[in-house]
SEVO-400414 format. One record per atom (N, C-alpha, C, O): x, y, z; residue in one letter; residue number from 1; atom name. Coordinates in pm, whole numbers. Example, Ala and Ser with C-alpha at 12.3 -4.5 7.8 and 13.67 -1.06 7.14 Angstrom:
<atoms>
      X      Y      Z code pos site
   1319   -569    780    A   1    N
   1230   -450    780    A   1   CA
   1320   -330    780    A   1    C
   1424   -332    846    A   1    O
   1285   -225    708    S   2    N
   1367   -106    714    S   2   CA
   1290      3    787    S   2    C
   1341    114    804    S   2    O
</atoms>
This chain:
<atoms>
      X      Y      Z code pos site
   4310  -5561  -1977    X   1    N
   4378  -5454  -2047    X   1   CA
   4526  -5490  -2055    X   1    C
   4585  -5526  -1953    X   1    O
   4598  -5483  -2191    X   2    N
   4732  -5519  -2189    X   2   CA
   4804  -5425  -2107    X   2    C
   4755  -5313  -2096    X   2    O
   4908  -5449  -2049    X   3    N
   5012  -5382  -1995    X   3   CA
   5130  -5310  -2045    X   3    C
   5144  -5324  -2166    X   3    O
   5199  -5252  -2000    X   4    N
   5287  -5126  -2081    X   4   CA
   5352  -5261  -2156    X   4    C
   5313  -5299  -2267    X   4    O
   5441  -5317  -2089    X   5    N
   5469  -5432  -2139    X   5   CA
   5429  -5475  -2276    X   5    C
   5493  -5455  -2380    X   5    O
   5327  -5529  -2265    X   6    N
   5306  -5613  -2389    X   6   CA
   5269  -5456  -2538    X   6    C
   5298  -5456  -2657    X   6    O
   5199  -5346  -2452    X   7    N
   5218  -5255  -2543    X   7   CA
   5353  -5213  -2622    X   7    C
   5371  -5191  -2742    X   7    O
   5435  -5211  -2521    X   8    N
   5599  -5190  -2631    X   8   CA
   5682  -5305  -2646    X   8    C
   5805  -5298  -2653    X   8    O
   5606  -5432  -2650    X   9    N
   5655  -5553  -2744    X   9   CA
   5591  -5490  -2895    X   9    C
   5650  -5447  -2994    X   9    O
   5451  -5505  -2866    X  10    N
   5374  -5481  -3001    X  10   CA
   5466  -5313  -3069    X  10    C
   5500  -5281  -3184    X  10    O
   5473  -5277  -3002    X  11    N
   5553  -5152  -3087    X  11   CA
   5667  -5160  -3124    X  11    C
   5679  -5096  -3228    X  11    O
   5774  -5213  -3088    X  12    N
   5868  -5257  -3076    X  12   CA
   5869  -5398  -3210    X  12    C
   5959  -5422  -3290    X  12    O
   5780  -5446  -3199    X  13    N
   5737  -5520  -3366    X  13   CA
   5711  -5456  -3470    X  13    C
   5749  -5487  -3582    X  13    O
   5630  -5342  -3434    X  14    N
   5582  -5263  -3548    X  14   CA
   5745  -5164  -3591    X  14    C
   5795  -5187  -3701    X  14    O
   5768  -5129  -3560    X  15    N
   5936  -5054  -3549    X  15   CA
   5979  -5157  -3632    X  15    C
   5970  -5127  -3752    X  15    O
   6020  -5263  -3610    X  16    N
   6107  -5402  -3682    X  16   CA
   6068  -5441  -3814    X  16    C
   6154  -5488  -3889    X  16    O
   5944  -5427  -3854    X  17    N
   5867  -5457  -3950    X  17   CA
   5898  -5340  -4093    X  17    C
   5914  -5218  -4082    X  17    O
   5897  -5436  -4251    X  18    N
   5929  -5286  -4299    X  18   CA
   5761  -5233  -4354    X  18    C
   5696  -5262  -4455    X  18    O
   5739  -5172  -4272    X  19    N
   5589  -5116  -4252    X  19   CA
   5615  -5036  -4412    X  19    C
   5717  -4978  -4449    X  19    O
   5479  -5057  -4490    X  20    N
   5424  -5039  -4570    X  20   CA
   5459  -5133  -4709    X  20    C
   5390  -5127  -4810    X  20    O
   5603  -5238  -4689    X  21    N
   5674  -5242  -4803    X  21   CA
   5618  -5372  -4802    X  21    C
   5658  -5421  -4908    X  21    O
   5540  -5467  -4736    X  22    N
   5518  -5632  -4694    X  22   CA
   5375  -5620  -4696    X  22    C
   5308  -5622  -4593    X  22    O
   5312  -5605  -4845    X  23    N
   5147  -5707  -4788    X  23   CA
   5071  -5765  -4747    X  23    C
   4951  -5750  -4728    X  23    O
   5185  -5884  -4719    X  24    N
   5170  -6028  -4644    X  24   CA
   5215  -6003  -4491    X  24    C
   5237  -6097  -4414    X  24    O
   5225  -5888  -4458    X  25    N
   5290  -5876  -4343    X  25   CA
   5220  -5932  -4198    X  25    C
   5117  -5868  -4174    X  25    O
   5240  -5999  -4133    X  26    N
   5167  -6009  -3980    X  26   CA
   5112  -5893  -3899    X  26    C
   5019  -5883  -3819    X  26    O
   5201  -5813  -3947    X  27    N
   5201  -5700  -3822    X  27   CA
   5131  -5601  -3921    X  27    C
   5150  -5618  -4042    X  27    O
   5034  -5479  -3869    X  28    N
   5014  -5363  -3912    X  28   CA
   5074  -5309  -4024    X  28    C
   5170  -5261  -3963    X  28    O
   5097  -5276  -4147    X  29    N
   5204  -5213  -4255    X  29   CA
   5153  -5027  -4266    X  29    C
   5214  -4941  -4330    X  29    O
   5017  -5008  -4176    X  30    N
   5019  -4848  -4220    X  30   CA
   4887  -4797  -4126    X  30    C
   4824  -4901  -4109    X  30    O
   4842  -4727  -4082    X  31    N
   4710  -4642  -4007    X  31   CA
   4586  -4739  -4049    X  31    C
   4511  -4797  -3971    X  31    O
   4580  -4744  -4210    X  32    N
   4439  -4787  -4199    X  32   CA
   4445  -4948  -4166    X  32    C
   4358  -5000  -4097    X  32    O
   4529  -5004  -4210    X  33    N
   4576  -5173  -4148    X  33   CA
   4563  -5169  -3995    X  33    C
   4532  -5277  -3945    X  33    O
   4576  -5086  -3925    X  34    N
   4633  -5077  -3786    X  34   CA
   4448  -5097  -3763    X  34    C
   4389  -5203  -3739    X  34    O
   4397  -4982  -3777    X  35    N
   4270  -4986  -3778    X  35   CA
   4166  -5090  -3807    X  35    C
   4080  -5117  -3723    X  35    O
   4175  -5172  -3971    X  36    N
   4103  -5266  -3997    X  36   CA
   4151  -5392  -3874    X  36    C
   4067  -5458  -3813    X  36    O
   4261  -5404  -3859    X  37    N
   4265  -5541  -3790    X  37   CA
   4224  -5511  -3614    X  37    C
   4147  -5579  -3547    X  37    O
   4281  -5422  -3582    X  38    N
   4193  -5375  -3432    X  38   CA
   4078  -5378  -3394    X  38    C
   4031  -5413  -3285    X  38    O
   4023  -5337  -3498    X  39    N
   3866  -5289  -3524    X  39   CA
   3802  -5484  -3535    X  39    C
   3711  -5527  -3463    X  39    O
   3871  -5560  -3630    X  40    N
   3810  -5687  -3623    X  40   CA
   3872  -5785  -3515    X  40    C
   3838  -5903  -3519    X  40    O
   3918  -5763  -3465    X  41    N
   3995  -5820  -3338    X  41   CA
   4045  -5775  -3223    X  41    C
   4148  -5814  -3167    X  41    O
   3949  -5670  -3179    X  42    N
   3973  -5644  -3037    X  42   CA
   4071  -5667  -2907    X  42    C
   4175  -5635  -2850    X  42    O
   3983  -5725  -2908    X  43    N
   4033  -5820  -2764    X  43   CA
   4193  -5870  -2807    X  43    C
   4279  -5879  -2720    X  43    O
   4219  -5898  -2932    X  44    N
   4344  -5930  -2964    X  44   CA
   4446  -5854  -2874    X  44    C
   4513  -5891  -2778    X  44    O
   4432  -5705  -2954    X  45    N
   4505  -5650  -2971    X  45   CA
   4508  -5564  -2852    X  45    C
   4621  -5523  -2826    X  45    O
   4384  -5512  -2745    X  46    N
   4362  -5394  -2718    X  46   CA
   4291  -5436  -2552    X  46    C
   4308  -5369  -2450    X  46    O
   4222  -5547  -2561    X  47    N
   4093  -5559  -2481    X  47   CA
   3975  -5566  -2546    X  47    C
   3988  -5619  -2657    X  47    O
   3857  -5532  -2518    X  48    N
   3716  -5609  -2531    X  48   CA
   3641  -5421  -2567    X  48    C
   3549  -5395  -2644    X  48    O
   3720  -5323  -2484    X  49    N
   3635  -5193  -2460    X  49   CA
   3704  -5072  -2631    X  49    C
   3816  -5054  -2678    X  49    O
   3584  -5027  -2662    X  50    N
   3629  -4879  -2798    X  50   CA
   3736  -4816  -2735    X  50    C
   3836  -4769  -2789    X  50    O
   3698  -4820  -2579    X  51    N
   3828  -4659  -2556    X  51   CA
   3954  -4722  -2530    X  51    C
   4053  -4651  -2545    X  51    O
   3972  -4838  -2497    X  52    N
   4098  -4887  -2450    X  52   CA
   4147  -4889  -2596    X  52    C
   4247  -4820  -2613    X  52    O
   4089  -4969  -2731    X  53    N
   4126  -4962  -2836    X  53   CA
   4145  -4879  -2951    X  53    C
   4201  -4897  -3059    X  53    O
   4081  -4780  -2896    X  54    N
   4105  -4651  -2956    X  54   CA
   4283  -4609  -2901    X  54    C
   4394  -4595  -2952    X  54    O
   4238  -4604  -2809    X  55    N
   4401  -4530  -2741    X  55   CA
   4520  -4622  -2804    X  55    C
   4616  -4582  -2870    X  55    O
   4491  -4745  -2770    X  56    N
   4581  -4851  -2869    X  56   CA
   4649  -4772  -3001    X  56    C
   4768  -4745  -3019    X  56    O
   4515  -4742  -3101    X  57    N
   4586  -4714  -3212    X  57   CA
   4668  -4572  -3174    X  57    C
   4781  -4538  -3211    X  57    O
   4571  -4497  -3085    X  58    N
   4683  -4392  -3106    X  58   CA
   4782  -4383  -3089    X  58    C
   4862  -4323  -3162    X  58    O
   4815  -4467  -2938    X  59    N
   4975  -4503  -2879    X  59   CA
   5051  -4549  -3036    X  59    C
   5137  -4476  -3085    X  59    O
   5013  -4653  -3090    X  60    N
   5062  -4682  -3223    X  60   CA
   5099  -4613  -3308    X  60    C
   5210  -4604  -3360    X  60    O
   4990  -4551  -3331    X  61    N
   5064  -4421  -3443    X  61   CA
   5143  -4314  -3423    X  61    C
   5214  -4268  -3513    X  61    O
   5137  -4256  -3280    X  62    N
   5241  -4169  -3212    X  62   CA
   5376  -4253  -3211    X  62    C
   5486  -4220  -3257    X  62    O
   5346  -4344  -3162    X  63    N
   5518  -4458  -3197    X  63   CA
   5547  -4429  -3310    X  63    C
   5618  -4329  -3321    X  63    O
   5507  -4497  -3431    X  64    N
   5547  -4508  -3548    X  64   CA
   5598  -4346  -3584    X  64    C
   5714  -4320  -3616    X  64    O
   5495  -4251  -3573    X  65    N
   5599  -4112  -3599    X  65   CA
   5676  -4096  -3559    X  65    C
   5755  -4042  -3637    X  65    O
   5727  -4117  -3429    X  66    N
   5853  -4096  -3338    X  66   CA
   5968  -4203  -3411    X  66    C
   6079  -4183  -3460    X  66    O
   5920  -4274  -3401    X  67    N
   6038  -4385  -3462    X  67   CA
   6065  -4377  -3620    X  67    C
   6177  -4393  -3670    X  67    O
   5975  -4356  -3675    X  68    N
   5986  -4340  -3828    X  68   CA
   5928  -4197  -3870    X  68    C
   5824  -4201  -3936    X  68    O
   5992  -4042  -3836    X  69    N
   5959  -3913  -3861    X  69   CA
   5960  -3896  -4014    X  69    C
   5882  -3820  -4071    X  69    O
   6060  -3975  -4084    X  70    N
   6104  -3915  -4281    X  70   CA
   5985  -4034  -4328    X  70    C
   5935  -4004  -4436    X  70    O
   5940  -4142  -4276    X  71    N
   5782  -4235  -4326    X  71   CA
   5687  -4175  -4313    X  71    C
   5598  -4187  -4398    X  71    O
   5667  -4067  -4179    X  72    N
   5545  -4035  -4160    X  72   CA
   5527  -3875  -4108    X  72    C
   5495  -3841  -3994    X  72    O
   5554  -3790  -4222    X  73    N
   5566  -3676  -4227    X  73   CA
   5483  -3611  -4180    X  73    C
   5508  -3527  -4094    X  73    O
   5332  -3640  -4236    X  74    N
   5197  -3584  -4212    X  74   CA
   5129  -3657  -4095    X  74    C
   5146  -3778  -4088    X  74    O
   5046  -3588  -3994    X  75    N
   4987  -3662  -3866    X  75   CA
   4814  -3735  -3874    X  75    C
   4722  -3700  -3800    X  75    O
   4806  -3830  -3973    X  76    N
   4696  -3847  -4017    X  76   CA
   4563  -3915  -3936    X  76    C
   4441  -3910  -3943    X  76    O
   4660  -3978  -3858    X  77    N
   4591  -3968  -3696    X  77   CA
   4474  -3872  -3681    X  77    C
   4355  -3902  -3682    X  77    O
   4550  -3698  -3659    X  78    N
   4479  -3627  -3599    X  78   CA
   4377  -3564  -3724    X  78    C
   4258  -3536  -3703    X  78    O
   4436  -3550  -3835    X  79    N
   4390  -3560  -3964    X  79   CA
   4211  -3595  -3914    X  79    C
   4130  -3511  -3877    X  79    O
   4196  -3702  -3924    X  80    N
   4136  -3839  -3890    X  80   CA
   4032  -3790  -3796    X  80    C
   3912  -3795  -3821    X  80    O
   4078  -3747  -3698    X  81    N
   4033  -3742  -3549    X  81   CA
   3909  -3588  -3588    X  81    C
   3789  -3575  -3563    X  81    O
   4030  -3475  -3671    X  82    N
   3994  -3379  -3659    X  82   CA
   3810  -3383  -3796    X  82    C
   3702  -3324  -3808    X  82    O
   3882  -3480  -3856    X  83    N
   3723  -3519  -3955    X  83   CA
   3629  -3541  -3881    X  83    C
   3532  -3469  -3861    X  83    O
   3664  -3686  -3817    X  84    N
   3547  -3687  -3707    X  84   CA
   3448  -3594  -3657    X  84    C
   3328  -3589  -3682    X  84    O
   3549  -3492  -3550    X  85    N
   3499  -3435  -3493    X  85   CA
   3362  -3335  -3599    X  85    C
   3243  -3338  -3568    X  85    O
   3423  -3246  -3738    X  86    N
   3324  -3187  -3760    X  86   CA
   3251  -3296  -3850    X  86    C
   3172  -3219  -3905    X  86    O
   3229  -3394  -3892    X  87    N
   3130  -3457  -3916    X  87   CA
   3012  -3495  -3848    X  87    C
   2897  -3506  -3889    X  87    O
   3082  -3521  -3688    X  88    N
   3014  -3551  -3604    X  88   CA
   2923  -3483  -3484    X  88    C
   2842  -3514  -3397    X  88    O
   3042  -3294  -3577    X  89    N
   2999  -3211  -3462    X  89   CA
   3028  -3139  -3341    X  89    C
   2961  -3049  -3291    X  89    O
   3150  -3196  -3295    X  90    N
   3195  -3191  -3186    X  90   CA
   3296  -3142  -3180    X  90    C
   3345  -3123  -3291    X  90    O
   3365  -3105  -3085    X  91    N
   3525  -3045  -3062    X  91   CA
   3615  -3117  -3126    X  91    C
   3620  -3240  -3133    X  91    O
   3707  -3016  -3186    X  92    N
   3797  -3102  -3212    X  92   CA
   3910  -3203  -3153    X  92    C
   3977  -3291  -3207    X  92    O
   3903  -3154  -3020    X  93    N
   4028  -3224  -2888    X  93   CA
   3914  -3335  -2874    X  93    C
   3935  -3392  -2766    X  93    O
   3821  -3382  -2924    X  94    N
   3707  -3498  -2869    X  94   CA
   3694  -3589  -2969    X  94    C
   3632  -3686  -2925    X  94    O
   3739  -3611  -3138    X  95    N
   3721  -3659  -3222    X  95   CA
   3657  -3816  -3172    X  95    C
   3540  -3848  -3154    X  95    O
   3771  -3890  -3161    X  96    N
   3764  -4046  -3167    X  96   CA
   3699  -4090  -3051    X  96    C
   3644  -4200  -3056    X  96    O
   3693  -3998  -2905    X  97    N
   3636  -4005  -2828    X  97   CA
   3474  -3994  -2800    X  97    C
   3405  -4060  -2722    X  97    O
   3427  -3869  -2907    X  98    N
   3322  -3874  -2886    X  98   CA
   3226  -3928  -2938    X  98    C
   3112  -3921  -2892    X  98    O
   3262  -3996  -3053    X  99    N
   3197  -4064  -3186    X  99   CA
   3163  -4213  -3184    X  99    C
   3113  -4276  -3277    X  99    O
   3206  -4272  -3039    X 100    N
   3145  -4364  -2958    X 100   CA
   3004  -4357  -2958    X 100    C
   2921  -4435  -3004    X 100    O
   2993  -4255  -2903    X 101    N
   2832  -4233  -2850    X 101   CA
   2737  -4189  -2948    X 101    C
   2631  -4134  -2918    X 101    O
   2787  -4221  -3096    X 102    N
   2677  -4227  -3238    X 102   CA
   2633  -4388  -3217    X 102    C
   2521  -4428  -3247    X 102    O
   2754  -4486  -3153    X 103    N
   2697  -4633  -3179    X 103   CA
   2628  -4655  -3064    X 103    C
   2632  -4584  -2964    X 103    O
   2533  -4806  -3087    X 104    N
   2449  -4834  -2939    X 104   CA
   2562  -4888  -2858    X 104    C
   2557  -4866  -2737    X 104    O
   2692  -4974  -2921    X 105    N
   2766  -5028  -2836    X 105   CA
   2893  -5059  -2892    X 105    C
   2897  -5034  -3012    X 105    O
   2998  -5104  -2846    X 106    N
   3092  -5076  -2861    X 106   CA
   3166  -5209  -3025    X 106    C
   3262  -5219  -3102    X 106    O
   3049  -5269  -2995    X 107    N
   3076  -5376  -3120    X 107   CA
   3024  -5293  -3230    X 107    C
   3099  -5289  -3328    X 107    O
   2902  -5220  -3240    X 108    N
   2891  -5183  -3330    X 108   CA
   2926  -5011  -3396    X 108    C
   2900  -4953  -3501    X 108    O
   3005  -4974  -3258    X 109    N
   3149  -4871  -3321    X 109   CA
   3288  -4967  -3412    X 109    C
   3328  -4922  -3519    X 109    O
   3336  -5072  -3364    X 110    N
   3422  -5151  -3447    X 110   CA
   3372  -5214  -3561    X 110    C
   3457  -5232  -3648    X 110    O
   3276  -5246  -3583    X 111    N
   3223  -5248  -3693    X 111   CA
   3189  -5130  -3811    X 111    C
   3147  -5156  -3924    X 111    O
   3217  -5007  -3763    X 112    N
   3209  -4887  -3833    X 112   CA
   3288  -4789  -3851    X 112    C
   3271  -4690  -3922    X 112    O
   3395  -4823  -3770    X 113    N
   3483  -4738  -3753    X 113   CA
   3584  -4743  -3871    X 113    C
   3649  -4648  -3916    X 113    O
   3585  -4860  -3906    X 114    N
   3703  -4857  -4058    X 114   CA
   3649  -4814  -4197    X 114    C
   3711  -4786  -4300    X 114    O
   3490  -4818  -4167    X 115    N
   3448  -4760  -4279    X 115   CA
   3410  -4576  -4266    X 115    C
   3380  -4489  -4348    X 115    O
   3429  -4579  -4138    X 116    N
   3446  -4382  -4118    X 116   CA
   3574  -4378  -4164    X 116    C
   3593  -4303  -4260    X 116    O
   3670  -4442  -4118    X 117    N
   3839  -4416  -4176    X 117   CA
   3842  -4419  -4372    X 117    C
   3905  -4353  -4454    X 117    O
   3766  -4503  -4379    X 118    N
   3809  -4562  -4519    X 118   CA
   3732  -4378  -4628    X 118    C
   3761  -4353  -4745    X 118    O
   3658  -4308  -4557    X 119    N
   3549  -4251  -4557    X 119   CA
   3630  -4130  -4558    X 119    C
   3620  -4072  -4666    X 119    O
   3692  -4082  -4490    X 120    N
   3819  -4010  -4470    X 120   CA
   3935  -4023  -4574    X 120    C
   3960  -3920  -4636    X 120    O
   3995  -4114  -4597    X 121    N
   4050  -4149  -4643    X 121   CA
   4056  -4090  -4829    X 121    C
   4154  -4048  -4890    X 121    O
   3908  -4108  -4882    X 122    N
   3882  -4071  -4990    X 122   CA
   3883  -3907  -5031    X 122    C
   3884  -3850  -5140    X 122    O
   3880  -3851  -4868    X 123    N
   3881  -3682  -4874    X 123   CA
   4064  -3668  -4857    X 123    C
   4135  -3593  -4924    X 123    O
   4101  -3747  -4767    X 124    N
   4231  -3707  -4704    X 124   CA
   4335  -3672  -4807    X 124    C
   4320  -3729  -4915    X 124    O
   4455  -3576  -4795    X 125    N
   4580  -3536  -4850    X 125   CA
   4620  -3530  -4748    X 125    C
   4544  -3540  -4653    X 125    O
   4786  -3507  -4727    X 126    N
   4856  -3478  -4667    X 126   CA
   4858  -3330  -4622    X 126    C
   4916  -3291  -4521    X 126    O
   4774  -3233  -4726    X 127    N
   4754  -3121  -4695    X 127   CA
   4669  -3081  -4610    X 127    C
   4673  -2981  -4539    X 127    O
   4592  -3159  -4617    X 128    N
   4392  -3157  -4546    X 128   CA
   4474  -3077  -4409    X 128    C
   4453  -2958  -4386    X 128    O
   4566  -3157  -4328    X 129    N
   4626  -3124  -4156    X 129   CA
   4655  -2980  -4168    X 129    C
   4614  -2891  -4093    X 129    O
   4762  -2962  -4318    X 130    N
   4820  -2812  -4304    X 130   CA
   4703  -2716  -4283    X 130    C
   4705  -2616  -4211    X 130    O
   4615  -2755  -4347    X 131    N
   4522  -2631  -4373    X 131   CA
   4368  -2618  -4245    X 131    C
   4253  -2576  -4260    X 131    O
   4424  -2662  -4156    X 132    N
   4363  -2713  -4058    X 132   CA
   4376  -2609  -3930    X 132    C
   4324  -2638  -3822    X 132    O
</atoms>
């Protein structure tokens, strides 16, 4: 499991980066990037386990709002989380957590998980949170 350390290098990159404006970028440029490349590279980024890499993105995206509040107005994170949950059923304080336990294992939650996002994504506004 990475250490606080190497967690606020990687944030501390993502901060530096002009997130969303670089295609070609190395680093993450927005939520669902953060997601696709986590999701295919694990262990990279996060460790080997869903929950350690789950929390990853969230630590991530809570950064990025804090650091960039006028980029990231809307919390699409929880947005996200809160789909989950009634798609899946479950509480809403349980979204990303509980939607583990639809896959047999944790490879084949990362393998699905960007297409639940991408899935979301096609419903999502910025309003979807307000009205929440």
């Amino acid at each position: 499991m990475p250490g606080v350390r190497s967690l606020n290098l990687v944030a501390e990159e993502l901060m530096q980066e002009s997130i969303g404006q670089n295609t070609q970028s190395r680093y993450p440029t927005d939520l669902s990037d953060l997601i696709h490349r986590v999701c295919k590279r694990p262990a990279m980024y996060a460790g080997r386990g869903w929950y350690v890499a789950a929390a990853f993105i969230d630590g991530c995206w809570y950064t990025l709002q804090w650091q960039q509040p006028e980029t990231y107005t809307h919390d699409e994170w929880t947005a996200f989380n809160f789909w989950l949950a009634e798609k899946f059923g479950y509480a809403r304080n349980r979204g990303w957590m509980m939607v583990r336990e639809m896959f047999s294992d944790d490879d084949a939650m990362f393998a699905a998980f960007p297409s639940l996002y991408e899935e979301f994504r096609q419903q999502y506004t910025p309003s979807t949170l307000d009205a929440t």
